[in-house]
N, C-alpha and C positions, 0 to 999 in steps of 0.2 A: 383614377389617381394612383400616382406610384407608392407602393409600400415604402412606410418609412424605414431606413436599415438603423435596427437597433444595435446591434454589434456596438460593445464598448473600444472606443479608440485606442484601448489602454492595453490591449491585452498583447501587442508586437513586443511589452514590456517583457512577457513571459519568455520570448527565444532564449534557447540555450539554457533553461530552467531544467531542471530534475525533480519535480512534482510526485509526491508519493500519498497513494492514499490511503490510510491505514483506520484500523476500529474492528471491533470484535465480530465473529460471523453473525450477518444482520442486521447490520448499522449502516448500511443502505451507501457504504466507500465504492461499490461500482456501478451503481446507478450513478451517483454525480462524478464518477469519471468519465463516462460514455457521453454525459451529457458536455462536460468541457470540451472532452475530443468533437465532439460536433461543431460545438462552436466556433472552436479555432479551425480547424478545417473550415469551413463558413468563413471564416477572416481570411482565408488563404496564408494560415500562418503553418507551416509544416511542423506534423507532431508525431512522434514516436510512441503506440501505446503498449505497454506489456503488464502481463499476468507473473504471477509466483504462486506456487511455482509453475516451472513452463516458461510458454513465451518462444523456446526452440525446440528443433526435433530432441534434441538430448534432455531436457527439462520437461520435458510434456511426458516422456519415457519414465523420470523419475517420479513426477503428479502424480501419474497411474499407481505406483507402490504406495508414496506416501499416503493417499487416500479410499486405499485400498480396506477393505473391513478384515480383510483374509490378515494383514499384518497389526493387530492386536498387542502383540507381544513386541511389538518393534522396540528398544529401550531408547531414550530421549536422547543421548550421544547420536546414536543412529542417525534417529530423524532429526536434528538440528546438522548434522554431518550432510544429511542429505537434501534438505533446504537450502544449505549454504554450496555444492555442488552443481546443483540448479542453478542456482544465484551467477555463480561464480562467470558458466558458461552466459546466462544471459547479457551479464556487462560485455562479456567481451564480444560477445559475436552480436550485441544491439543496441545497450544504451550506451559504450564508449563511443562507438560510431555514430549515434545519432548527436550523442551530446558535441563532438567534434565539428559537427556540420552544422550547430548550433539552432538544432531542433529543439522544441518543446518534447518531453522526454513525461509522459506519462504515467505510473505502475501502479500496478495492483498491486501494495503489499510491499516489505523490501525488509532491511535491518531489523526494522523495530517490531513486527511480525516477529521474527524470531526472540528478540528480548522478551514480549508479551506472551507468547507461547510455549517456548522451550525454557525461559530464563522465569519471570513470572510466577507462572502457572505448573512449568513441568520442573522446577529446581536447578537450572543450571548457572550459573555464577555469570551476572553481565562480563566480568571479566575476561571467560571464556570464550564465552559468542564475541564478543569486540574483538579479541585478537583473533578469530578464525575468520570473523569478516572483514578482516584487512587484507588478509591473504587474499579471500578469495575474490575479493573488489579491486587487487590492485591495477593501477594503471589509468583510473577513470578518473581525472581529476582531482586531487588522487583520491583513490579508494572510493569513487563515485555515491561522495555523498551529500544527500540529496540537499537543495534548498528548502526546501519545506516539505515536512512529515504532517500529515493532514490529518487529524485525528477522529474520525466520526463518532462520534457516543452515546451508546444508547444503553439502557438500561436491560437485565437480560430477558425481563417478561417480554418487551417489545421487539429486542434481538429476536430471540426464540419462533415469537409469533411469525416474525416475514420468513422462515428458514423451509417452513413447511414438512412434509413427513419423513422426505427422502434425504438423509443426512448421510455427508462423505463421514469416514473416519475421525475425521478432526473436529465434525461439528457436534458428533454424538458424543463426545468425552464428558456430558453432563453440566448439572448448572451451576457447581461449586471450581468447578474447573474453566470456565466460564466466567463465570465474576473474579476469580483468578486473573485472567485475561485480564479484562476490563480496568482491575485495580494497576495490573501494569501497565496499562498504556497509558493511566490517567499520571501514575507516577512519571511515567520521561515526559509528559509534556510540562508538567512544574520542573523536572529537571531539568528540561532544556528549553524554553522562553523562545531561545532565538532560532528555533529549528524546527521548534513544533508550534502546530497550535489546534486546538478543540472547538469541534462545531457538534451541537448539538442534533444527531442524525435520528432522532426521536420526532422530530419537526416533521410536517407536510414538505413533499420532496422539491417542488417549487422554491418555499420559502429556506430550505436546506442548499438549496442553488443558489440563490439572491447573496446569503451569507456567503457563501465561497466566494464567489465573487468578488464580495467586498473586502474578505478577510487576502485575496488575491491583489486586489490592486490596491491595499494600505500596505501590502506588504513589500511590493515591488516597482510601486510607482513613484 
């Protein structure tokens, strides 16, 4: 007997979507994005996926410093200077293009990464970061921003636990700086209702999929 194709009908809803998937290191935001990108490729719906930072030859160049242990000393201007550089190059040379073509547009990570991390947790004023990521987003619809900010949430004991021993620069900043994080991402998502929203990425990764999903096509259907 032929397998039944479960593919939900709904998700041709997603084209031309800016999908971003954000939550603290180990809240499990790129396991359930590899797992959409499957699916949608599986529907024959064309998707665009990227990483932050990175994503291109000049961003992957910058990744490499960013998360380097050797830059320690790096000061927060810096590295939010240098996220949003990466960033800058990514729109233009992938997700304005893809979004134009009216592809599903995938990322790992995007604006609010930097609110969470440099604004948040490292003291920099949202004020700041908003008007440097305008600059450096312009063009994308505009300022390519996203339809939904996905917020994965986990608490930091269970963050910590999936990260394992081997921690980039960014993940070893400790557990005070870290619930830092956490607290600002939980902040823009009450800040922003219509932009954001919170999935509990503490869940069995299955049952963390079901939920997107649903939180997917209430949102877009």
């Amino acid at each position: 007997m032929p397998v039944p194709d479960t593919t939900p009908p709904w998700l041709s809803a997603l084209r031309g979507k800016f999908l971003v998937f954000e939550g603290p290191d180990g809240s499990g935001k790129s396991t359930q994005l590899r797992r959409l990108e499957v699916l949608l490729k599986e529907a024959g719906i064309p998707v665009t996926t990227v990483r932050e930072p990175g994503g291109t030859a000049a961003g992957e160049a910058i990744r490499d410093v960013l998360l380097d242990h050797r830059q320690a000393a790096m000061d927060v201007r810096c590295e939010m200077l240098l996220y949003m550089a990466s960033r800058a190059q990514l729109v233009a040379e992938r997700i304005a293009p893809a979004l134009a073509k009216g592809e599903v547009v995938l990322a790992d990570r995007f604006v609010a990464s930097t609110l969470a991390y440099q604004g948040a947790a490292g003291g920099l004023s949202e004020a700041d970061i908003l008007a440097v990521a305008k600059v450096v987003t312009h063009g994308a619809r505009p300022h390519a921003e996203p339809d939904l900010n996905i917020v994965f949430d986990a608490d930091e004991a269970t963050a910590a636990a999936r990260l394992g021993l081997l921690l980039d620069r960014m993940e070893a900043k400790g557990a005070a700086f870290h619930a830092k994080v956490r607290a600002g991402y939980l902040a823009q998502v009450e800040a922003h209702p219509d932009t954001y929203a919170r999935l509990d990425g503490s869940k069995p990764e299955a049952e963390v999929f079901a939920s997107m999903l649903k939180l997917l096509q209430d949102r877009f259907v």
